[in-house]
Structure formats: structure tokens, C-alpha cells
N, C-alpha and C positions, 0 to 999 in steps of 0.2 A: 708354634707354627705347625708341630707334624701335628698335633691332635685336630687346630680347625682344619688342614688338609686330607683330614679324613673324615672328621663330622661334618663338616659343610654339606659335599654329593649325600652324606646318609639322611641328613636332618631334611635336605631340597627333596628327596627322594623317597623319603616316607609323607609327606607335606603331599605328593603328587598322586601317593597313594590313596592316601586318604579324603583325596576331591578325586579319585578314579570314576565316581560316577557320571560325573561331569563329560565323559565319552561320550553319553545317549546323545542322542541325537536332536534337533531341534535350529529356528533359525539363526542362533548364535553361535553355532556347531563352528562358524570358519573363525570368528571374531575370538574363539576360545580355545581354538585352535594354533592360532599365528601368539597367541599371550602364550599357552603351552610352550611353543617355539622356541619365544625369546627369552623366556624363564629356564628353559634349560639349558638354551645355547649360550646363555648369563653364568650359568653354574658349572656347566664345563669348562669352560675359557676359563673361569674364577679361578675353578678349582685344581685346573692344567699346572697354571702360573704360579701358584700357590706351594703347590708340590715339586714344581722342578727348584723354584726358588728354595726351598726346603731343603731339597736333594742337595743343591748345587752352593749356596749360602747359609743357609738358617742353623739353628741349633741341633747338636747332630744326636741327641741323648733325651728319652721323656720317656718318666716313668706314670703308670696311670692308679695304681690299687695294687695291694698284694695278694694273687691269686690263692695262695696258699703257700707255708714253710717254703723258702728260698724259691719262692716261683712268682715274681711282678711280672704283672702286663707291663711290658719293658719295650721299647722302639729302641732301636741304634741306627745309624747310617753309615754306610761301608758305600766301598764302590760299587761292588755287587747290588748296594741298594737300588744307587745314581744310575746305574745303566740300566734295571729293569724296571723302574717308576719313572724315568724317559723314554722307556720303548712303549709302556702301559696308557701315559699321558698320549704324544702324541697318536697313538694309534687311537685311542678311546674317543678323543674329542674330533679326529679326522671321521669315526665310522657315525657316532652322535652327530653331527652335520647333516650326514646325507641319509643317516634315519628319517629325520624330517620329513622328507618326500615320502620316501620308501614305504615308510609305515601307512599311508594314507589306502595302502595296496591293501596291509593288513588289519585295520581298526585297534580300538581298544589304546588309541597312541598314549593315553594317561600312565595306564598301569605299564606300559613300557619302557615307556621313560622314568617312571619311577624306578622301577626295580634297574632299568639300567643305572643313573644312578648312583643306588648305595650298593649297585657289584663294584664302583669305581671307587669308593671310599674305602671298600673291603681289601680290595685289592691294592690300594697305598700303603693302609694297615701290613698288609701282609711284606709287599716288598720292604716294610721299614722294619717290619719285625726284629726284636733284639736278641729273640733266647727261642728255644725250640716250643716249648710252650705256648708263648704268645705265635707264632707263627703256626701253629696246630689247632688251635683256637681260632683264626682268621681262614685258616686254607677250608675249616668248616661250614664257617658262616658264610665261603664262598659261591660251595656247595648248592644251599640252602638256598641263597639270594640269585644263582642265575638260573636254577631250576625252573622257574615260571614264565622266564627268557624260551625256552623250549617249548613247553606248554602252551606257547603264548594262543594260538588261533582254536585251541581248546576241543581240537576233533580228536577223533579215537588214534592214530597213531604218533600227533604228540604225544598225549597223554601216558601213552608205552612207554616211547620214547623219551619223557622226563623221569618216566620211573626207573627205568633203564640203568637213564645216566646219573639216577640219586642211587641207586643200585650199587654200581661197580662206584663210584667215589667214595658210598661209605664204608663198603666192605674194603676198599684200600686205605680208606683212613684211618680204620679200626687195626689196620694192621701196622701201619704209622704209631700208631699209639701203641700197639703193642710193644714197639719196639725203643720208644720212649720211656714206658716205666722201667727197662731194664738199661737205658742210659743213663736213666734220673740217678738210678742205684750206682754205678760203676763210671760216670764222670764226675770229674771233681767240680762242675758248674755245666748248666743247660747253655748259659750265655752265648752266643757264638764268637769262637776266636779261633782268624788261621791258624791250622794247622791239626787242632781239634785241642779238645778236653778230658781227652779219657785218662783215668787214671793208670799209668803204665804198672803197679805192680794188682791193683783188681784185673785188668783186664787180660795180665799172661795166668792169672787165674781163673779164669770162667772165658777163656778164649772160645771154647764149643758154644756157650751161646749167647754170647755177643754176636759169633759169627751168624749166627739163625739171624737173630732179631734185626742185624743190619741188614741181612737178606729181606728179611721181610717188609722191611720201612722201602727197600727199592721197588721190589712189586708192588706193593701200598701206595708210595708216591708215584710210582711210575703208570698207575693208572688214570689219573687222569694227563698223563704225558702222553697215554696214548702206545705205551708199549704188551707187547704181546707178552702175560695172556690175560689182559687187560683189556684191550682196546676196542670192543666190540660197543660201546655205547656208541665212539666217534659214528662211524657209518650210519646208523640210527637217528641219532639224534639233527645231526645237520642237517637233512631233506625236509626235515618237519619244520625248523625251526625258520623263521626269519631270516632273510638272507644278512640284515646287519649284525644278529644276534650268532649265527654260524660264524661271521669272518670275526668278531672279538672271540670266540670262542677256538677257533680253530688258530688267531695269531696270537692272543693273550692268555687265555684261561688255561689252557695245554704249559703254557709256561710256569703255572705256576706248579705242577709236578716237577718240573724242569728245577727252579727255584729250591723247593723244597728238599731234593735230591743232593744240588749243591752244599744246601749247606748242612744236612746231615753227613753226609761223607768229607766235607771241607772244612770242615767249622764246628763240629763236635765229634765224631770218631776220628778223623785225619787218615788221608790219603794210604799213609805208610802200615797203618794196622791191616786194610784189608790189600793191600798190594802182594800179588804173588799168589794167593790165594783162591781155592774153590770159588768166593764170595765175587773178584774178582770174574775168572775165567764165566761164571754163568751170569753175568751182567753183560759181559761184552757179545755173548753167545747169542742171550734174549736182544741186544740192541741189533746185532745184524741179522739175524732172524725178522725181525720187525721190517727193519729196512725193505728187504728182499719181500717180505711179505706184503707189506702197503704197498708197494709198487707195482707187483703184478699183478691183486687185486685191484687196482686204480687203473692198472692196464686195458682191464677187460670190462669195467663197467659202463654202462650207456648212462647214467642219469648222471647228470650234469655235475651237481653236489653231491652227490656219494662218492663221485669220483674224487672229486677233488678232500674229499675227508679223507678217503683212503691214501691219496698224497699225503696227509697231513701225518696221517699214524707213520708213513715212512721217512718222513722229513725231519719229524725230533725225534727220532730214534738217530738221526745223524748225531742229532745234539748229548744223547743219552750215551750213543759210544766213543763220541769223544772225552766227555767225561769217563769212563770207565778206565781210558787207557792208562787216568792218573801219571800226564804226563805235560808238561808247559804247554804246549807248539800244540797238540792236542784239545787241552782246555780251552785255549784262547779260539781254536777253530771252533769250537762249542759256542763259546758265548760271541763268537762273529754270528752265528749262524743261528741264536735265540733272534738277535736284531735282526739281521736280512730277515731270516723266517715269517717274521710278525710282520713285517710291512710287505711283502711278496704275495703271502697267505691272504690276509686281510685286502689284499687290491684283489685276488682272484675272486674271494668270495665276492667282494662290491660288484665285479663284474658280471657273476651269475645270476646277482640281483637286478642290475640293469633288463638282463635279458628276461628275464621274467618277469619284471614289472612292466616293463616296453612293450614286448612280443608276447609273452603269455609261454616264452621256452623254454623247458626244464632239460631235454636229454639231447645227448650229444649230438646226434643224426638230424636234430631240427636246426642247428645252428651252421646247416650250411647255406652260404652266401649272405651272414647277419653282415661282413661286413660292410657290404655296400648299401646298407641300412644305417647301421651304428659302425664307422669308420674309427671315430674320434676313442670308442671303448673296446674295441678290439685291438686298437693301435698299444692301447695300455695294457690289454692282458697279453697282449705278446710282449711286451718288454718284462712284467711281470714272470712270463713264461721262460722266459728267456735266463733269469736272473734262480730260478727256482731249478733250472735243465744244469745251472754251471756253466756258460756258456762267456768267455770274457769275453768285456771288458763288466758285465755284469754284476751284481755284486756276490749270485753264489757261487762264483767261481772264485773267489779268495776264500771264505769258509771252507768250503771243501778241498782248495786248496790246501789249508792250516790240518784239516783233519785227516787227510792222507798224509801229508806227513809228518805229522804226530806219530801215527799209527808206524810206521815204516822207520822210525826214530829210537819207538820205545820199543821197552825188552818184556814185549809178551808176544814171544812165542811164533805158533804158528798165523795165530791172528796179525800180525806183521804184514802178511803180505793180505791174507784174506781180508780182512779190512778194508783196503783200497782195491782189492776188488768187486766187492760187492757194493762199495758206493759206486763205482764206475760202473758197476750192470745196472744200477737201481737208476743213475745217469741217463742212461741210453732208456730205460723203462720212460724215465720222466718223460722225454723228448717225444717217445711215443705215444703218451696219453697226452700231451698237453700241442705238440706242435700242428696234429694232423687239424685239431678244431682253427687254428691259423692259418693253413693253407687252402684249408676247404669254406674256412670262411671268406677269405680274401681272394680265392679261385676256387669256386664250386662248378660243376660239371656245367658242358654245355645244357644238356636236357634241364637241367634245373634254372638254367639264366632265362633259358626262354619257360620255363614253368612262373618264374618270379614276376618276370615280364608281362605275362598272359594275366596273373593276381593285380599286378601294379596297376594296368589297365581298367581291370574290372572295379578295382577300388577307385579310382578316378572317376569311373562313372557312374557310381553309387552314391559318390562321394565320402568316402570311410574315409578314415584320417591316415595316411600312412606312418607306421612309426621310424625310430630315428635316434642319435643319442638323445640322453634326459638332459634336463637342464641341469644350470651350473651347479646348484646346491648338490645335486649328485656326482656330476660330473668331476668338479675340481677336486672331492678328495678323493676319489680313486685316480685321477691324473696325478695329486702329490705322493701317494703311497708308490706309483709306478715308476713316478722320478725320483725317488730314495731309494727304490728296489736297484735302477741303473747307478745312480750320484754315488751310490755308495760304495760299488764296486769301484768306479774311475779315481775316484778322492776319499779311498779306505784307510789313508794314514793315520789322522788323530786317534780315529777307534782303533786301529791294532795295535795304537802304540798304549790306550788304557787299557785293552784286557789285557795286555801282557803283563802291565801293572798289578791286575789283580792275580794273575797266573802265578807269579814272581811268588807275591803274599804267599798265599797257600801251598803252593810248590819246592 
């Protein structure tokens, strides 16, 4: 069950490739189009079902080939698996829906859907990952496979912009590996198992650079996390890219730095080696550096989706310093706030897509008064907004709740209190970039009602079509993303009672 949960989206997804030409144009163009549709909206659902079943039932062990002396392409399933190949699923086959439309905006929907896809197959791979290895080998292929995701409309600053972003991921991943050959040598197995692997009398031997190399797998993964000084493909990359290809990327793809981070420091050097330690103190430094940093840059930007990327570099760095504090109540605010994240994220970006496929809007200053245009999608990214500010009953108001006091719990230092103040400035930042597009959208100045007024008119008697929300296929999955973003702050108990489970484990 976990190998067809992963070859199914790869095998549909190269098959979509390979009839890519079938885009041109011609009078079957729609007839081959709505077959497109239901071929992929077949192999998502499929392949959704497939994997949480997997996750949640199926066998939890599969090995594929031996890569080399004690190194199988090896799957395992932990809970770490089960919570991030159920945040990956639903979010995946939620934003794959309302592609559908979307894409129509942008052409080429074959090779889109393809490569979308077998990033989804890549990405099961990856959360099932059993040993470091195999999950370095997939975090690659992931790479590779949502690159052309960005690229997609093939003008000169995707083109930057995918280079960019193949740019900073391999030079992070090269450092990743870097820091793998020298865990190959000094654990006693790559496998992942709480608490970690390392061999305790190699590693109070060559303490100096074990400590480098864990350093350096953090900046390495934490580049496509999106932490500083790493993060400059995000802002780049999202304006060019598809509006459904930014929100998997900015609610999924980021996690998988996220991912990889865990269980490097969780699951094969263990918590207690780099606790107390330089390796520590400059993790936690770079995460609220980040924080503080995305937020004010997201502050001050006008274009619509840079803005909202620059959120993104400062939102998992929430997640990066809670992990750092290497502390229960802490961790568990982490992986609250991987989930909230991806479904909050992911409805923002659906929204900016709305607006720019609707209206033709990109920057902030044109979206006053959308809501009395699109009511129904505004309505959503304010609850969305709402949930991303912290704002209860919300849902990232228990996340951030968990990570403040973590922070204020555990015994590092001065960061104690600095911690919970800098998400609280970053807080009041959110509110700032995200609320005033709410109020001026849903109360835009006089002079502009009667500007809209005067347009609405004119288009009446030209007869131009006024726009409005999209239809349902767009509409209802950024409506479910918005109602998980709230649902799950009001009825957060089952989930904080499983990552605490996984906290427990590794803790």
C-alpha cells in the first residue's frame, strides 16, 4: 500500500506528461480538457484515500532496494508520518480542485497537472520516509519535480525565479548531505528512532564536528523552510508562480524543511546532544530573526503575493523556534502550527488567486472595496486572517499559544522571555499587513464607493460583465481551508492530545 500511494500520482503524472502536447489548441480543446479534469480529479481522490488509509491502517514498514552497504530505500510510518501526509493530502487534493478553473487563466493545464501530480507522490515518499537517506533522496526529487511548478507561464522572471528556487534548495541540500556523511560515520543507524541514533562514546569524541555538521543540515533544511539566510527565493518565486502552485508551496512544500529538520535533530542526533549548546542558541537566534524579519518585510509590501510569502518566511520560523526550544509544550506548539499553517496559508494564497483571476488584482491598493464584488471570498480570507493574526477562538491562537509557553517553560536563557516577545511583535505586524486589506475591502473610502459606482454604471451600459466570486469548484475549497483554519482552533482537542503523543516520544 505505501509504494502504489506513491507510484499511482508519479505513473498518472508522467502519463499527463507525456500527452502534454495535447494543450494546443483546436476544436476538442474543451472535450480534452474536462477528460483532463476528471482524470486527475480520479487520481487525487484515489490517491488522497489511499495514503491516509496507509497512514492511518495499512502496513506500516516497506522496503524497496538496497541503495548501498546498510542504506535501503526504506518507508516507516510514525505519527510524525500520519500528521504530515494528512496535512499534505488534504491540502493537495483541496488546492488540485480549484486548479481546474484557475489554470484556464494560465494554459499549458497538461504539463501542470502533471508535474503537480508526481510532486504529490514525491511528497508521500517523503513523509513516509524511514531512514535519513531515503528521505534525502525524495526531499531531492522534490526539488526537481515542483521547479517547473514556478516556471510554469515560461516568461523571463519565472524562469529567474525557478532558478532561484533550484538555486538556494540545492545549495541547502548539498549542505544536508553534507552533514549526513558525517552522521552515516558516527550513528549507529540512519533509521529514524526517537530520541536519535548517535553513538554516545563516537560522538563525545568528535563533539567539534558533529556540532558543525548538525549546524549545517539546519541551514541546509531550513532553506527551503524558508529561514534566514536562506529565504530569499520565497519572495521571488510566489508572484511568478500560479496562484495554486504558491499556496501548495507556501502551505506544503516549506514543510518539508520543516519535516526534515525534525527528524534530523529528533530522530537521529536526539534533542539532548545539541541542548544547551552554541548549535542550539544560533537556531533559536536565526528562527526569531526570521520571525521579526518576514513580518516587517510583509509589512511594507504592496504586491499582493509577495506579501503574503514574506508572511510565510515569518510564520514557519514560528515552527523552526519552537522546535529549537527542544522542549514538549513547545514542540507540540510547532507541530499545532505545521497544521494550522498549511490550511491558513494555502486559503490565503486560493484567495489571491481568486482576485486575480476575477479582477485582473495583484497589489494591495487595488483590492479596496473587492468586497462588495467578491463578499463570499473575502469573507474567507478574513477568517483565514484572523486564524494566521492569533486571534481566538481561531486556530492560531492555540499554536502560538503552545509556543509561548514552551518558550517561557524551557531553560534557555534569555530567550525565555524574548521568544514570546517577538512573536507577539510579529502578532501585532500580522494584523497589520493582513487586517487593513479587510476593512478597506469591506469599507473602502467614500470617494472610491462613488468611483466603483460611476465604473459599475459604465459597465452596465457597455454591457461588460461585472465580476464577483468564482464558481463553486473554486470557491468551496478555499471555503473548507477557511473553515479548518477557524474549526480547528474551537475543537483543537483530538490534535493536541496526538502531538503531545509524538512530543512525549522524542522528549
Amino acid at each position: 500500500m505505501i509504494g502504489l500511494s506513491i507510484l499511482l500520482p508519479v505513473v498518472a503524472g508522467v502519463f499527463l506528461l507525456l500527452s502534454a502536447g495535447r494543450d494546443a489548441g483546436g476544436d476538442e480543446r474543451k472535450e480534452s480538457l474536462h477528460a483532463l479534469h476528471v482524470q486527475t480529479g480520479l487520481v487525487l481522490l484515489l490517491t488522497g484515500a489511499l495514503a491516509l488509509y496507509t497512514a492511518w491502517n495499512g502496513a506500516d514498514t516497506c522496503t524497496w532496494f538496497e541503495l548501498m552497504r546498510r542504506i535501503p530505500v526504506y518507508f516507516h510510518i510514525d505519527d510524525v508520518s500520519r500528521l504530515f501526509v494528512t496535512v499534505v493530502s488534504v491540502t493537495w487534493v483541496l488546492v488540485g480542485f480549484y486548479s481546474f478553473v484557475y489554470m484556464s487563466h494560465e494554459g499549458k493545464e497538461r504539463r501542470f497537472f502533471g508535474f503537480y501530480l508526481i510532486v504529490y507522490g514525491v511528497l508521500i515518499a517523503l513523509c513516509f520516509a524511514g531512514n535519513l537517506v531515503t528521505l534525502y533522496l525524495f526531499y531531492e526529487l522534490m526539488t526537481l519535480t515542483s521547479m517547473p511548478m514556478v516556471l510554469h507561464n515560461g516568461s523571463r522572471e519565472a524562469i529567474l525565479a525557478a532558478l532561484k528556487y533550484l538555486f538556494y534548495s540545492m545549495c541547502g541540500a548539498y549542505l544536508g548531505l553534507f552533514g549526513i556523511f558525517f552522521l552515516y560515520r558516527f550513528c549507529d543507524t540512519l533509521t529514524f528512532t526517537a530520541g536519535g541514533t548517535l553513538n554516545p562514546e563516537l560522538a563525545m569524541e568528535n563533539q567539534t564536528i558533529l556540532m558543525i555538521a548538525v549546524f549545517a543540515m539546519l541551514i541546509g533544511f531550513g532553506a527551503k523552510a524558508g529561514m534566514f539566510p536562506m529565504h530569499a527565493w520565497l519572495p521571488t518565486a510566489h508572484p511568478v508562480a500560479p496562484s495554486p502552485a504558491s499556496a501548495v508551496m507556501s502551505g506544503i512544500i516549506v514543510k518539508a524543511g520543516v519535516l526534515a529538520i525534525i527528524r534530523v535533530v529528533y530522530f537521529v542526533v536526539g534533542p539532548d546532544f545539541i541542548r544547551g549548546t552554541w548549535v542550539q542558541t544560533a537556531w533559536m537566534s536565526l528562527a526569531l530573526l526570521t520571525v521579526f524579519m518576514g513580518s516587517m518585510l510583509a509589512f511594507w509590501e504592496p504586491v499582493f503575493k509577495k506579501r503574503l510569502a514574506y508572511s510565510t518566511v515569518s510564520q514557519v520560523s514560528y515552527i523552526l523556534f519552537g522546535l529549537s526550544v527542544l522542549s514538549e509544550t513547545a514542540m507540540e506548539g510547532a507541530l499545532l502550527h505545521v497544521v494550522f499553517h498549511a490550511f491558513i496559508k494555502s486559503a490565503l494564497f486560493l484567495t489571491a488567486g481568486v482576485f486575480l483571476y476575477q479582477a485582473g488584482k495583484t497589489r494591495v491598493e487595488q483590492l479596496r472595496g473587492i468586497g462588495r464584488q467578491m463578499p463570499v471570498t473575502l469573507w474567507c480570507f478574513t477568517f483565514a486572517s484572523l486564524a494566521l493574526i492569533g486571534i481566538p477562538p481561531a486556530s492560531g491562537f492555540i499554536s502560538k499559544w503552545y509556543l509561548a509557553e514552551g518558550a517561557l517553560e524551557g531553560d534557555i536563557g534569555v530567550f525565555g522571555w524574548a521568544g514570546p516577545a517577538v512573536l507577539l511583535l510579529s502578532a501585532l505586524l500580522t494584523a497589520g499587513y493582513l487586517l487593513p486589506l479587510v476593512t478597506n475591502g469591506f469599507f473602502p473610502k467614500a470617494g472610491l464607493v462613488e468611483a466603483e459606482m460611476a465604473e459599475h454604471i459604465d459597465g452596465a451600459e457597455t454591457g461588460t460583465e461585472q465580476v464577483g466570486d468564482p464558481s463553486a469548484l473554486m470557491l468551496v475549497p478555499l471555503a473548507v481551508l477557511a473553515a479548518l483554519a477557524l474549526l480547528l482552533g474551537i475543537f483543537p482537542n483530538p490534535l493536541i492530545r496526538f502531538v503531545s503523543g509524538i512530543a512525549a516520544v522524542v522528549l
